[in-house]
C-alpha positions as CSV (number, residue, x, y, z in Angstrom):
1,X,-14.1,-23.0,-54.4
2,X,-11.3,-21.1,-52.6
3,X,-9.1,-18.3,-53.6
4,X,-6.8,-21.1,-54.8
5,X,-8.6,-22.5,-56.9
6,X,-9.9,-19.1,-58.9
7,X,-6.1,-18.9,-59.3
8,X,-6.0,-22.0,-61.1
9,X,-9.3,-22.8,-62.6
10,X,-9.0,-26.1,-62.6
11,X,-8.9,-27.1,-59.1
12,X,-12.1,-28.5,-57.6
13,X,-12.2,-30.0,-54.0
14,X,-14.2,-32.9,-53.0
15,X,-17.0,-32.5,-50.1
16,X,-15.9,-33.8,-47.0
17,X,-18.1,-34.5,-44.6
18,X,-20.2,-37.3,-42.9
19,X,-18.5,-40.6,-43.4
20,X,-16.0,-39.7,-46.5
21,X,-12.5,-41.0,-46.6
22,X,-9.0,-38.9,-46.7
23,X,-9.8,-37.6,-50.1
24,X,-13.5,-37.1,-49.8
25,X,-14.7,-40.5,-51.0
26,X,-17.2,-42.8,-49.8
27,X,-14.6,-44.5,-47.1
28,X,-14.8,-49.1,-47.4
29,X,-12.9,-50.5,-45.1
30,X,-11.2,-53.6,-46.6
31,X,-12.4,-56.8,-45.2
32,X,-9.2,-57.4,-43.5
33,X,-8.1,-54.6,-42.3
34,X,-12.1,-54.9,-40.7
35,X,-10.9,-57.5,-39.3
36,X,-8.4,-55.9,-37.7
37,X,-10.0,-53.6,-36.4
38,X,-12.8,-56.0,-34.9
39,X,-10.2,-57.6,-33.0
40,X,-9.9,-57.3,-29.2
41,X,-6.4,-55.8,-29.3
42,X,-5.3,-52.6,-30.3
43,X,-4.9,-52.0,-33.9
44,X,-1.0,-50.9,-34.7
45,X,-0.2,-48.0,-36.7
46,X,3.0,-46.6,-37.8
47,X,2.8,-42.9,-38.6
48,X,6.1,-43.0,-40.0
49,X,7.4,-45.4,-43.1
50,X,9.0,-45.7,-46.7
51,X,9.3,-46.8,-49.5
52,X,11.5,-45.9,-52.9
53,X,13.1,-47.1,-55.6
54,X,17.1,-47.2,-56.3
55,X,18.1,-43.7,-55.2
56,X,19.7,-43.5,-58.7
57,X,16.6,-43.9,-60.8
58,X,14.8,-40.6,-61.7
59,X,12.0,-41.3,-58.8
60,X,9.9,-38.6,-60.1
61,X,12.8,-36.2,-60.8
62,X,13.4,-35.3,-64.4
63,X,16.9,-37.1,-64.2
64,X,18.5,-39.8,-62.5
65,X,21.6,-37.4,-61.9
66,X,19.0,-34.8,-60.4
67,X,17.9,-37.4,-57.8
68,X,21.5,-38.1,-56.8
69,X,22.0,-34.6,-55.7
70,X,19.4,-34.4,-53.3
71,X,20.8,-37.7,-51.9
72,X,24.4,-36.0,-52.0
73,X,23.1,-33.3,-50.6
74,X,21.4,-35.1,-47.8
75,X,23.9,-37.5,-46.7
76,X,26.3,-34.2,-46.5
77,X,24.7,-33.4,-43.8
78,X,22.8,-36.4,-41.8
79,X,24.6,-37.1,-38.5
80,X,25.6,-40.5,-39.1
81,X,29.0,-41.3,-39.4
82,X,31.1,-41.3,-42.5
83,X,33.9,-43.4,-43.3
84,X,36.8,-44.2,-45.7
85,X,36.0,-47.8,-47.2
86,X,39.5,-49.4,-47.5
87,X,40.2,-48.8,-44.0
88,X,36.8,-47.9,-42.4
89,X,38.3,-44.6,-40.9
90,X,36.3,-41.8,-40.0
91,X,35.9,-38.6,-42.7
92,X,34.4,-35.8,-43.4
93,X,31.2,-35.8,-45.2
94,X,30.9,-31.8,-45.3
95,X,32.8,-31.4,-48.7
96,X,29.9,-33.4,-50.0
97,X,27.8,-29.8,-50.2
98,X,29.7,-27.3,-48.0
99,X,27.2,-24.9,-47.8
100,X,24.5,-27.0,-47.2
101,X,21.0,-26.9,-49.3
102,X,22.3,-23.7,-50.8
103,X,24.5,-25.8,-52.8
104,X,21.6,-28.1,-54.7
105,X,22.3,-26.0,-58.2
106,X,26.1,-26.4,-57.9
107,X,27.6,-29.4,-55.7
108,X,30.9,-30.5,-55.9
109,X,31.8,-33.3,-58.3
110,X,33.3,-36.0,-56.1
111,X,31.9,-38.9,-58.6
112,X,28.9,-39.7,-56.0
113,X,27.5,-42.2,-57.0
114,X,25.3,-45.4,-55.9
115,X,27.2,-49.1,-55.1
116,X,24.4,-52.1,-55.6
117,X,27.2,-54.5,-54.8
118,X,27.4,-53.2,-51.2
119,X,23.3,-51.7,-50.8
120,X,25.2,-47.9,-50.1
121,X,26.3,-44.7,-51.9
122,X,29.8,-44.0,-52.2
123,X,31.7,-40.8,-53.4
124,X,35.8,-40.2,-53.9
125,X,37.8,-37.8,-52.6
126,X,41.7,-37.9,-53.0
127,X,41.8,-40.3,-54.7
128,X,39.8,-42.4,-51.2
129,X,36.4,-44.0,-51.8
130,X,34.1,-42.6,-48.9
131,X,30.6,-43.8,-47.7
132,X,27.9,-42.9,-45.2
133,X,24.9,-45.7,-44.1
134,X,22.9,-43.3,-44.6
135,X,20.4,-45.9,-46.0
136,X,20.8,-48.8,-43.8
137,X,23.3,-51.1,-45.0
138,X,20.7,-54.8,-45.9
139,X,18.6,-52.9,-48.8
140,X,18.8,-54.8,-51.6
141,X,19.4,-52.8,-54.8
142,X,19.2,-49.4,-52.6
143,X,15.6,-49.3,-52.6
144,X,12.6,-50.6,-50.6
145,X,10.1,-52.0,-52.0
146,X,5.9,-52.2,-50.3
147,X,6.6,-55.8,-50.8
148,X,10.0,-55.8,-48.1
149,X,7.7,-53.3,-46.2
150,X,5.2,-55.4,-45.5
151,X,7.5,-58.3,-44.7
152,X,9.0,-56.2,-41.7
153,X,5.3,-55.0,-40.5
154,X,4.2,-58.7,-40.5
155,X,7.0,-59.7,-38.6
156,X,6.9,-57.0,-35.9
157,X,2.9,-57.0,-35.6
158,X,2.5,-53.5,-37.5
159,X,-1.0,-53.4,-39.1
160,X,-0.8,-50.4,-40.9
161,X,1.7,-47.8,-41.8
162,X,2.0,-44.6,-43.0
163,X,4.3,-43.6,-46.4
164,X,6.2,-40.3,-46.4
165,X,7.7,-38.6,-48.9
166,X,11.3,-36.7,-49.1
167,X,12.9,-35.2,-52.6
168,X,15.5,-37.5,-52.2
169,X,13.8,-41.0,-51.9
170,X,11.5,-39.6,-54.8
171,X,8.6,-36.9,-55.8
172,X,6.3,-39.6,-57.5
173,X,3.5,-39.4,-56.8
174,X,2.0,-42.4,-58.5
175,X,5.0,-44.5,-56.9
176,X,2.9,-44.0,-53.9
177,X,0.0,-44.7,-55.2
178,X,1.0,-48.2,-56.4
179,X,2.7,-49.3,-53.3
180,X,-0.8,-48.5,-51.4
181,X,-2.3,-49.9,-54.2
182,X,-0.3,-53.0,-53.8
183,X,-1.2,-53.1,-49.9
184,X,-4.2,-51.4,-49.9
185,X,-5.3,-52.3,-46.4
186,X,-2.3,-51.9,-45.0
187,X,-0.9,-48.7,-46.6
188,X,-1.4,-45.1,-46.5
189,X,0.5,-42.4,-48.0
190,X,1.5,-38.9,-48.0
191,X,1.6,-36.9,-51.6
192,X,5.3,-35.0,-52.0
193,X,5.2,-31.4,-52.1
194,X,7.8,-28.8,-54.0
195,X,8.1,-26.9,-51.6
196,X,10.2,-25.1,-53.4
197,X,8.5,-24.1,-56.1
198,X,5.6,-23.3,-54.3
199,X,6.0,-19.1,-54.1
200,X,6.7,-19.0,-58.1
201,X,4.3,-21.9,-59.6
202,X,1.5,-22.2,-56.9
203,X,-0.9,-22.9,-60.0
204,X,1.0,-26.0,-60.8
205,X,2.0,-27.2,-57.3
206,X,-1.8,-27.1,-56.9
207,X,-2.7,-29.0,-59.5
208,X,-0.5,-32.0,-58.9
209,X,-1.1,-32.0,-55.6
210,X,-5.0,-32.4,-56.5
211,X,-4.2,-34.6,-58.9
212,X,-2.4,-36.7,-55.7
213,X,-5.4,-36.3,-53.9
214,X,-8.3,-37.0,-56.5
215,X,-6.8,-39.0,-58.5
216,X,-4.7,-40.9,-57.5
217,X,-6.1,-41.2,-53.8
218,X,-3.6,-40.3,-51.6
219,X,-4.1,-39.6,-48.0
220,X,-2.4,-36.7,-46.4
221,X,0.0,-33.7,-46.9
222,X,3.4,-33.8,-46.4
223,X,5.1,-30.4,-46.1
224,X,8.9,-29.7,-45.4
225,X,9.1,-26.4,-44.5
226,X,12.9,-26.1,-44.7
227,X,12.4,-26.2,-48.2
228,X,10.3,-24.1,-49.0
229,X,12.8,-21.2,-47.9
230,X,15.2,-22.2,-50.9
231,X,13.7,-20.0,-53.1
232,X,11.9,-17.6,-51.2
233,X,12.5,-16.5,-47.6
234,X,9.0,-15.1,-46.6
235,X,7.5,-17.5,-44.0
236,X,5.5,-19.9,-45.3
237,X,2.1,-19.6,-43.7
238,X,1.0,-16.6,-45.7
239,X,1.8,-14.1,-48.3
240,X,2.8,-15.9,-51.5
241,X,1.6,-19.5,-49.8
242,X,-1.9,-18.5,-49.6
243,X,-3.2,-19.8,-52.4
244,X,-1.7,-23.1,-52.1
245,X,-2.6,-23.8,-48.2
246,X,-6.6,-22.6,-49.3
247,X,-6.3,-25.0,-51.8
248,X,-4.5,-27.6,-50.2
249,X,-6.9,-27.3,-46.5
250,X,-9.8,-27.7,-48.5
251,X,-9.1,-31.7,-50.0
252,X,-10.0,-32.6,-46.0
253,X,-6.7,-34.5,-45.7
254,X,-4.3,-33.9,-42.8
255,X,-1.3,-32.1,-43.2
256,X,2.0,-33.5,-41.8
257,X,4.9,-30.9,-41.4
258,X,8.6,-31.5,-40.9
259,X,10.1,-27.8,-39.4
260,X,13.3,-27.3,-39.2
261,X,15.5,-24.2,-38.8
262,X,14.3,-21.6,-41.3
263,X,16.0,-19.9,-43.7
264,X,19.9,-19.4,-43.3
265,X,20.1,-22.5,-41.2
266,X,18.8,-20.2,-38.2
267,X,22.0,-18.0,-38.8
268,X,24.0,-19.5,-35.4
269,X,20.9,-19.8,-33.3
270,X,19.1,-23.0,-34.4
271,X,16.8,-23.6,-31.8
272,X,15.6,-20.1,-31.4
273,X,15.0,-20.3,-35.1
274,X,13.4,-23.6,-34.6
275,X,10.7,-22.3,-31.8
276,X,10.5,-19.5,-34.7
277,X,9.0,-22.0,-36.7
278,X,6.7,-23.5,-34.2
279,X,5.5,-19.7,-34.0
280,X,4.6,-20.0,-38.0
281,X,3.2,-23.0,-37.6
282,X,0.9,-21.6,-34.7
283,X,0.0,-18.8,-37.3
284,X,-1.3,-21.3,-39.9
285,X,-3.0,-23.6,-37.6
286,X,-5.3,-20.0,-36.5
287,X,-5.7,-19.9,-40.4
288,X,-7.0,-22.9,-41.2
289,X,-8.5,-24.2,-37.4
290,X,-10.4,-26.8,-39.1
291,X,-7.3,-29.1,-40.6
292,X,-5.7,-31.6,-38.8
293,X,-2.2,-31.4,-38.6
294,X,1.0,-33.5,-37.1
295,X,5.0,-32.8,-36.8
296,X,6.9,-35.5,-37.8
297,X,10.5,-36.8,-36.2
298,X,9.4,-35.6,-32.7
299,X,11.0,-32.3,-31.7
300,X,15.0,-31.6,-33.1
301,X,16.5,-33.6,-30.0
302,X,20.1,-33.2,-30.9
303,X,19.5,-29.2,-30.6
304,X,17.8,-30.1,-26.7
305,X,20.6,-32.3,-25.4
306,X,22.9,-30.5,-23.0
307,X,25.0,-32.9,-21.8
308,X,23.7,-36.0,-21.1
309,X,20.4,-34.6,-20.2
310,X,17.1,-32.9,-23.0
311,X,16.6,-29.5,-21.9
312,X,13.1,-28.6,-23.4
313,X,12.0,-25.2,-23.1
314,X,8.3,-24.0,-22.2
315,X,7.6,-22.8,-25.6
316,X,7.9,-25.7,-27.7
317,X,4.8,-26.7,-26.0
318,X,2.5,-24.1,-26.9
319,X,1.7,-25.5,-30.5
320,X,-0.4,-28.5,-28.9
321,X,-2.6,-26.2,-26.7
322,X,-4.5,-26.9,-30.5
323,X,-5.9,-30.7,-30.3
324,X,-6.1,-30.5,-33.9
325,X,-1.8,-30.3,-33.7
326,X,-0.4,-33.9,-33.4
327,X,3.3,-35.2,-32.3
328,X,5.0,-37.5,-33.5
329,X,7.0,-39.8,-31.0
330,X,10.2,-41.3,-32.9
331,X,13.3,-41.7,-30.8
332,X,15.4,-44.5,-31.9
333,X,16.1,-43.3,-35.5
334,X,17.3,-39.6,-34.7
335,X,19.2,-40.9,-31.3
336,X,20.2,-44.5,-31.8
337,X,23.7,-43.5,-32.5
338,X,23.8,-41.7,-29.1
339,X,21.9,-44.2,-26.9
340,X,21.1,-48.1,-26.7
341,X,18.4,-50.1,-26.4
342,X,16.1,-49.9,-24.6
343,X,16.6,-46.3,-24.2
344,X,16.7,-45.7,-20.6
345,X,17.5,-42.6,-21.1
346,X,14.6,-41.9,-23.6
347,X,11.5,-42.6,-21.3
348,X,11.4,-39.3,-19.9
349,X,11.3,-37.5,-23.5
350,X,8.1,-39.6,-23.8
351,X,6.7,-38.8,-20.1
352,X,7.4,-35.3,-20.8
353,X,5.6,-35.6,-23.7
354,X,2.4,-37.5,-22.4
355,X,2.1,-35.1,-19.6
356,X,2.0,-32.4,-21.8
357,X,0.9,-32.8,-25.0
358,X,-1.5,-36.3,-24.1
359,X,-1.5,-39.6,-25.7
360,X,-4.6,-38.6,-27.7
361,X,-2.1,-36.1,-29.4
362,X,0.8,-38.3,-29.8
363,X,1.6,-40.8,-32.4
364,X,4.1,-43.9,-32.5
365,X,6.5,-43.2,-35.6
366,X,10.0,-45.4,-36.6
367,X,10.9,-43.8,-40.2
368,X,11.6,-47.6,-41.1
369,X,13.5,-48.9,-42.8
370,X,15.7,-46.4,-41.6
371,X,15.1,-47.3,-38.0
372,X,17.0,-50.4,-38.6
373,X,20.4,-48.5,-38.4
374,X,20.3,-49.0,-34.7
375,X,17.4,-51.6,-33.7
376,X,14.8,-53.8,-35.3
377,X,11.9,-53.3,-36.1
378,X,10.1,-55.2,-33.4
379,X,12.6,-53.5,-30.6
380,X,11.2,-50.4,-32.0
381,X,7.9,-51.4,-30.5
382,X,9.3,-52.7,-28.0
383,X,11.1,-49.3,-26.1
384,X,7.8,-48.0,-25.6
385,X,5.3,-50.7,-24.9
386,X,7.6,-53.0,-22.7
387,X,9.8,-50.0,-21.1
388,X,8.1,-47.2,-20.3
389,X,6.2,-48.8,-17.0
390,X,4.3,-45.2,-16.8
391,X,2.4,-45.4,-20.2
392,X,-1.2,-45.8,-19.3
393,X,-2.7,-49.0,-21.6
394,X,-4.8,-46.5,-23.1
395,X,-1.9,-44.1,-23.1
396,X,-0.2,-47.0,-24.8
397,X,-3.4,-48.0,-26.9
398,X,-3.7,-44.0,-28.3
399,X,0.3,-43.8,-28.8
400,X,0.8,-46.9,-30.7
401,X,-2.4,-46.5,-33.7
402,X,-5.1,-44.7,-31.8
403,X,-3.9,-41.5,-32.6
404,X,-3.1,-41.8,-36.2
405,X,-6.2,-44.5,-37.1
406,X,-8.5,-40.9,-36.0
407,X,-6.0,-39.0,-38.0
408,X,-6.4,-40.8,-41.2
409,X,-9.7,-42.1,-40.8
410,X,-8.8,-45.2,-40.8
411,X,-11.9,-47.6,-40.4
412,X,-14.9,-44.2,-40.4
């Protein structure tokens, strides 16, 4: 039992080992995704994928007006474009939360609110009704369902997919649960973390999250580190974090982390604060050597484009010297507004990235259904496996469900 769990008492970690599942369990693998895997073509995994109910519903929040701020609070400041709705005219979305995620106790009350009519949020500001597709604009009801999920994976060949979790689609943790339960050879999911909350209740965080795990069978770890500096700005690898990550790296499931820029919003030098981040995260991953790990969305792009051309620098390598350290490749969603398909431009963020991080390290994500702001689903397949003419077919094989079916277990 770790240190964790003497902290809590109640926490006990399944054995992993031999040929156990993501929580520990004897793994079956479900006769058709079998099947699947039997086949002579290579099986099709998306490391990246939703689903939630309306964003005005309490999705595990105590209110529903609770979840609406994190969804104000996000669409304040998500790049796409806001716009007045009687004359579609560009605005400001800033006023939405001016001072960013310091702002979650206290936004401003500009009557945000959620339109099922139209499938989008709207708020008012002089007296001018204002929106942001955010969401993409066909969800019915402003939620997606596992049902609508696995309509689009059908229909662009996706076998399995992978369920994250954000505070403002929902911290439910048994919502997850039933949508894999609904799909249960075709879904996985990640259990939501408050990150937040984590220096001052790590007892209770820990407990739901093995409750995520144990009981209710979830799969991996999501972590937003971002978050986690709301309430306390001590990086998160150690000090009062301790007892959760022993806790947490001892379920056996992976642990996929969103980093962004710190606390302060990396006080006017965002990607220097964002390789500081990488430098935590190659901190914990000396910690805990034995978990398996992945960052999600890629690399911040829009903080690497100089011009028309991605400027990486050296050290944002360096994390995935570590095999155990994943990437995830997910281009159209954060760029799609900047480039078309089929992203010329793109291909040599993904040859950079096979050269050197390796396909074995890198994993095919869309964040659908959000992907479907700028192309469909299938297209989003289709940038990498029909235009990027250096991808290897096992480069292409590892990229597109190699990768993540090792990373989940899927099928051991």
């Amino acid at each position: 039992m770790s240190s964790g769990a003497a902290l809590c008492g109640k926490y006990r970690p399944k054995p992993v080992g031999g040929s156990a599942g993501p929580a520990g369990c004897a793994m079956m693998v479900p006769p058709r995704l079998g099947c699947l895997m039997r086949r002579t073509f290579a099986l099709i995994v998306d490391s990246h994928v939703y689903c939630f109910p309306p964003v005005d519903s309490p999705a595990g929040h105590a209110t529903s007006a609770e979840h609406l701020k994190w969804v104000q609070i996000t669409v304040a400041g998500h790049h796409q474009r806001a716009f007045q709705t009687s004359d579609r005219r560009a605005t400001d979305a800033r006023p939405l939360a001016p001072g960013g995620l310091s702002d979650l106790p206290d936004l401003p009350d500009v009557d945000f609110r959620a339109d099922h009519a139209t499938g989008r949020v709207l708020w008012t500001i002089d007296g001018e009704n204002c929106t942001k597709h955010w969401l993409p604009p066909n969800l019915r009801n402003l939620e997606f369902t596992p049902h609508s999920l696995i309509g689009e994976m059908d229909y662009a060949g996706v076998d399995v997919g992978l369920l994250h979790t954000d505070p403002a689609l929902g911290r439910d943790a048994s919502f997850q649960a039933a949508s894999v339960q609904a799909y249960p050879e075709r879904l996985r999911s990640m259990v939501p973390v408050d990150e937040w909350r984590i220096a001052g209740e790590a007892c209770a965080v820990i407990e739901e999250l093995s409750v995520a795990i144990e009981t209710h069978q979830l799969h991996a770890i999501k972590f937003i580190a971002d978050l986690a500096y709301l309430h306390c700005d001590q990086p998160w690898d150690d000090g009062p974090y301790r007892p959760f990550w022993q806790a947490a790296t001892s379920l056996g499931v992976p642990v996929f982390f969103t980093l962004g820029t710190g606390a302060a919003d990396g006080r006017g030098q965002p990607l220097a604060a964002y390789l500081q981040q990488l430098q935590i995260l190659r901190q914990w991953m000396d910690r805990y050597p034995q978990t398996v790990c992945s960052l999600t969305h890629g690399f911040p792009w829009r903080l690497l484009l100089e011009g028309d051309k991605f400027v990486l620098p050296e050290a944002i390598w360096a994390p995935f010297e570590n095999p155990n350290c994943h990437l995830e490749v997910c281009l159209p969603v954060r760029l799609g507004d900047l480039f078309d398909f089929p992203y010329p431009e793109l291909c040599p963020l993904v040859h950079q990235m096979v050269d050197r991080v390796g396909s074995r390290q890198l994993a095919w994500g869309t964040d659908m259904p959000f992907q479907n702001r700028f192309c469909t689903y299938r297209q989003s397949r289709d940038w990498i496996e029909k235009y990027c003419p250096f991808l290897t077919a096992d480069d292409r094989s590892a990229m597109m469900g190699g990768t993540m079916a090792r990373v989940l277990q899927i099928g051991s």
